[in-house]
C-alpha positions in Angstrom: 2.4 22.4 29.8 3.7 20.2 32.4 3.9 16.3 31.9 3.8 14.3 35.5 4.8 11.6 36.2 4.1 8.3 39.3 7.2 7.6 39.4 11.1 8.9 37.6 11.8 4.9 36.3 9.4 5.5 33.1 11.5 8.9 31.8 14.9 7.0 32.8 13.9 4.2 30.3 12.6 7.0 27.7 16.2 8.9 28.4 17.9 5.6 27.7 16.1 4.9 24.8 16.5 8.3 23.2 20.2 7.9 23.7 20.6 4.8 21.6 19.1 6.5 18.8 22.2 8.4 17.8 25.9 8.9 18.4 25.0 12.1 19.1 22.4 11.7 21.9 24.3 10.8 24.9 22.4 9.9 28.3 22.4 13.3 30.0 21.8 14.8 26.6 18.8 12.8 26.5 18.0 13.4 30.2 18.2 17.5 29.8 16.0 17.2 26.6 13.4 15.4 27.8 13.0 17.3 30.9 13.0 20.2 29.1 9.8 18.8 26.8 8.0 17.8 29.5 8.0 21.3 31.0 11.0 21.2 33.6 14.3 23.3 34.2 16.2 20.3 34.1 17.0 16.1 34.4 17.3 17.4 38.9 14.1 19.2 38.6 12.3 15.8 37.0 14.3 13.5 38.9 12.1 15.0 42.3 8.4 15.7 40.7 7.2 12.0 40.7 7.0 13.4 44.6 4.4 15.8 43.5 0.8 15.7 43.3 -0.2 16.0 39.9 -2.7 15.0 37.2 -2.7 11.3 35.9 -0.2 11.2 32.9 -2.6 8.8 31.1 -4.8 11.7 30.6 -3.0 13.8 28.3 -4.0 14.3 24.8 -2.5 13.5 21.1 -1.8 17.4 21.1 0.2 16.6 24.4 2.2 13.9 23.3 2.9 15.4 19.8 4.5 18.2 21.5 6.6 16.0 23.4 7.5 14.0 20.3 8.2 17.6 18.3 10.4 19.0 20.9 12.2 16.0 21.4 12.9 15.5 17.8 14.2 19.2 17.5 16.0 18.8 20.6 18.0 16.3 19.8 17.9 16.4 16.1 16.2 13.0 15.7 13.3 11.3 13.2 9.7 12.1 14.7 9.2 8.8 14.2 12.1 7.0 16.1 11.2 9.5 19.2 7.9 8.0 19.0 9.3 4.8 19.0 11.6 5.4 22.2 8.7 6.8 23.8 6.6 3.9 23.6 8.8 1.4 23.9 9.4 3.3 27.4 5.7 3.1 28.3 6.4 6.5 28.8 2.5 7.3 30.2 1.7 4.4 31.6 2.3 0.2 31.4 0.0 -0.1 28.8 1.1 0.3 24.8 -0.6 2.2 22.5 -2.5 0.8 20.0 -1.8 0.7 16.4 -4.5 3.2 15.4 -2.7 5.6 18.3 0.5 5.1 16.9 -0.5 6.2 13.2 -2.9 9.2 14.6 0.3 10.6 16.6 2.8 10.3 14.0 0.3 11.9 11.4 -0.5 14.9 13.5 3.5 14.9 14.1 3.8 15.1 10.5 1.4 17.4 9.7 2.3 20.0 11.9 6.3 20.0 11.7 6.5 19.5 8.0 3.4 19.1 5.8 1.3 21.9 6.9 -2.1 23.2 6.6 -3.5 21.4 3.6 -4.1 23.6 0.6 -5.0 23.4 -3.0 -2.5 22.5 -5.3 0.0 21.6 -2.2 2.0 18.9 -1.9 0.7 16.8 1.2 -2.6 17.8 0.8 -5.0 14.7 0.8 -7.4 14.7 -2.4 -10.5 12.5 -3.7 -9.5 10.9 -7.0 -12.4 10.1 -9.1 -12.3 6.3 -10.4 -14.0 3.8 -11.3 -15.7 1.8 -8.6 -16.3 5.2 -6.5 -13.4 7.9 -5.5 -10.5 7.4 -3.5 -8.1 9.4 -1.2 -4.4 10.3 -1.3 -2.2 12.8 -0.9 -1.0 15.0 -3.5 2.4 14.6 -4.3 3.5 16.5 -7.6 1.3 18.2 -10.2 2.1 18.5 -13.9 0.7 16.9 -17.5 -0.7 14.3 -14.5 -1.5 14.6 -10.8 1.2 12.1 -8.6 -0.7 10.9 -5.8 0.4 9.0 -3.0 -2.4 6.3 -1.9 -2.9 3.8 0.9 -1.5 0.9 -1.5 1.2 3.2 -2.8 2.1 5.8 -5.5 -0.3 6.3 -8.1 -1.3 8.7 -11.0 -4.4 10.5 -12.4 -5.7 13.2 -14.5 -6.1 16.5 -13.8 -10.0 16.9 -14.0 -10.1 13.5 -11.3 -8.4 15.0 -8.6 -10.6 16.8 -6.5 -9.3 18.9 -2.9 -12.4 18.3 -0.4 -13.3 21.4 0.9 -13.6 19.8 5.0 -10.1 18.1 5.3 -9.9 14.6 5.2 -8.4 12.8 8.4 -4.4 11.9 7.8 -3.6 8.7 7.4 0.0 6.7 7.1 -0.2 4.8 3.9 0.0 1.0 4.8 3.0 0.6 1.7 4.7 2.1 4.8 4.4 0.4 7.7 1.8 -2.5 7.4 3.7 -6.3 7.1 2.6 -8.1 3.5 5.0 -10.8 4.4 7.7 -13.1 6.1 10.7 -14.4 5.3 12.3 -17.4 7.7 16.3 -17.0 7.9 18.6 -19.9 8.3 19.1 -19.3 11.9 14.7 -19.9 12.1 14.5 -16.0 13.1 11.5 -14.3 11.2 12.2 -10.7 9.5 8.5 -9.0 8.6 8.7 -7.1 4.9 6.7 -4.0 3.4 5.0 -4.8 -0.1 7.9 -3.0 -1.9 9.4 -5.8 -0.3 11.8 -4.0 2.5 12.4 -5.2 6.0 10.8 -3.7 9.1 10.7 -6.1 11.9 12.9 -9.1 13.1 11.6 -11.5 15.4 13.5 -14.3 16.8 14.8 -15.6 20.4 15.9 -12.9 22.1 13.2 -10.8 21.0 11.8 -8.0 18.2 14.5 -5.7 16.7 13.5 -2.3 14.0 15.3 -2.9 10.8 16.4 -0.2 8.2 14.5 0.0 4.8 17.5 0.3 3.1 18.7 -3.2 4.3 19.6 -6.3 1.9 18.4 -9.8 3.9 20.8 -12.8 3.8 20.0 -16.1 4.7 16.4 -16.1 3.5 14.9 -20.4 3.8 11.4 -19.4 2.7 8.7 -16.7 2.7 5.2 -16.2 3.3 2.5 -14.0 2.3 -0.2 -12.5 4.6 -2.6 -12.0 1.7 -3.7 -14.9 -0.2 -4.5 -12.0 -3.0 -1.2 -10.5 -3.3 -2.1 -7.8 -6.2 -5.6 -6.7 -4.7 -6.6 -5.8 -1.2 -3.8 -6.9 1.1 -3.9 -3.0 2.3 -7.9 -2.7 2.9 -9.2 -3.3 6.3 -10.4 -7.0 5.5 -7.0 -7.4 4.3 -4.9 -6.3 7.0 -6.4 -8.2 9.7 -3.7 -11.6 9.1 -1.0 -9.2 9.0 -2.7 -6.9 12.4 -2.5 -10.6 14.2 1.1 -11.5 13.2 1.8 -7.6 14.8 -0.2 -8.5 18.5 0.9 -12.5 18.3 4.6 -10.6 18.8 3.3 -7.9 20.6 4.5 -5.3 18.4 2.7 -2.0 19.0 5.0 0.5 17.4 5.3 1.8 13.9 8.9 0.6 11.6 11.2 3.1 10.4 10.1 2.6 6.8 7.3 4.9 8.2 9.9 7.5 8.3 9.4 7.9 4.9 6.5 9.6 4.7 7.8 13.2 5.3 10.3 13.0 2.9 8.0 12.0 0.3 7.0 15.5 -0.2 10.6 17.2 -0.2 11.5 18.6 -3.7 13.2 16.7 -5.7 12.1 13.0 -4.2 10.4 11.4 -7.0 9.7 8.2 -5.3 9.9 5.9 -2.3 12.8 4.7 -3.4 14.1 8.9 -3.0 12.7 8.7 0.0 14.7 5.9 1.8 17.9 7.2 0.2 16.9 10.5 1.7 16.6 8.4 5.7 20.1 7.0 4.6 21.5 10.1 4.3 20.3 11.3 7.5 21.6 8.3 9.4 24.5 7.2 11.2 26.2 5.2 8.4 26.3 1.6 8.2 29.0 0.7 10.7 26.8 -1.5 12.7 25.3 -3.6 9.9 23.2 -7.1 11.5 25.2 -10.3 10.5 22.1 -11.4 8.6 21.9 -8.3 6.6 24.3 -5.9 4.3 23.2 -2.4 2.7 21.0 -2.7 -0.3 23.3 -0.4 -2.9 20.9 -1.2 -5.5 18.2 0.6 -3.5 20.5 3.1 -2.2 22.6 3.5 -5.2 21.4 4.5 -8.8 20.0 0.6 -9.8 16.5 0.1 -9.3 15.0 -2.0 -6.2 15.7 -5.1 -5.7 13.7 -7.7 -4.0 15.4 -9.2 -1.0 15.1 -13.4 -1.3 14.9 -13.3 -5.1 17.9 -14.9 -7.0 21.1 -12.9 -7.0 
């Protein structure tokens, strides 16, 4: 399948975009893979089809665009998630963003079909109904044994064996919101805003010159105060009535893509990660090293290292 496009300035910001995502990725790397997902020859070939009739790029599909985001990401050797990212912060299809809900749909269905698989009994990243009290809920299967490990919308969890139950219709994926969805704020002493996950690591900065995507596995300096979306912060900060104080924050800013916490949800299911914690040393790993650290951050070596994790803005 061919992607067309209006006009060649939305895959030269994509291209760009892509390259800053790794050492490794220069421009005309990024050019010639991108081209290449979207069904050309080549960057030349690309470069001249905006002259072409062809269908409205706005029309194509989630399959569509998580083919693009697959090839790119094998291309290129790059996260699913931070090609999604370059994409749409490209407007890659069109001036409008994506919503939310189309962000977590598309990196799910990356997800499923690059590295979780068709869901199965007894398979890690299989979604399952856990009997409890109040009525059943739904996560995905993460390690069975004496108990079942299951991965839930609020976080990590455990049952029984008898209450875990694999529906026999699929249920729809879902990103847990312990992985992308804001709980809180901290203020710096330069009045910028970095946005934290309830395990209490930093996705989003906000300040003057604008929104930047912060590593999980950073330690924030500098921290004046905090703030909590969810006046209950034990209960249902995650639930849809919950979410809505931190969903505003997100559009107030007019931030539309996911953080690269979410990143973490694939290696959740790789053997021998035992926890989220696992998971962000695992993204670590796969990065480019810590040469560029923020001034307002350094690298969290009790997260990354053997200590347990420790909550940025507490005493140290």
């Amino acid at each position: 399948m061919r992607l067309y496009f209006t006009h060649i300035e939305r895959p030269k910001a994509a291209a760009k975009f892509l390259a800053r995502l790794s050492p490794e990725v220069t421009l005309a790397k990024a050019q010639e893979a991108l081209a290449r997902a979207c069904g050309y020859r080549d960057w030349h070939e690309l470069n001249n089809s905006f002259r072409d009739a062809g269908p409205d790029p706005t029309d194509f599909s989630i399959q569509a665009l998580t083919e693009l985001v697959l090839t790119l990401s094998r291309l290129l050797n790059l996260e699913c998630g931070d090609v999604q990212h370059a994409l749409s912060k490209a407007r890659i299809l069109g001036p409008t963003p994506w919503s939310i809900d189309d962000q977590l749909v598309l990196h799910m269905a990356a997800l499923r079909q690059r590295f979780l698989g068709k869901p199965e009994r007894g398979k890690p990243g299989t979604i399952i109904r856990v009997k409890s009290i109040g009525g059943p809920r739904v996560g995905y299967l993460l390690r069975t044994g004496r108990v079942v490990d299951v991965l839930y919308d609020s976080g990590e969890g455990g049952c029984a064996t008898f209450e875990a139950v694999t529906p026999r219709t699929p249920v729809p994926d879902f990103l847990p919101a312990r992985l992308w969805l804001p709980y809180g704020v901290w203020t710096l002493e330069d009045d910028s805003e970095v946005v934290f996950s309830r395990d209490y690591h930093p996705l989003w900065r906000i300040s003057s010159k604008g929104v930047e995507r912060l590593a999980p596995w950073l330690w924030i300096r500098g921290i004046r105060s905090d703030r909590w979306f969810a006046t209950n912060t034990e209960g249902d900060w995650w639930r849809p009535a919950g979410r809505l104080p931190a969903l505003a924050y997100l559009e107030q800013h007019r931030i539309f893509e996911l953080p690269k916490l979410a990143n973490a949800m694939r290696h959740m299911f790789t053997p021998g990660i035992r926890s989220l914690r696992d998971a962000i040393r695992q993204l670590h790993t796969r990065s480019e090293g810590d040469a560029s650290l923020p001034a307002f951050a350094v690298l969290n070596t009790n997260l990354i290292d053997d200590g347990h994790v420790r909550r940025a803005g507490t005493s140290r």
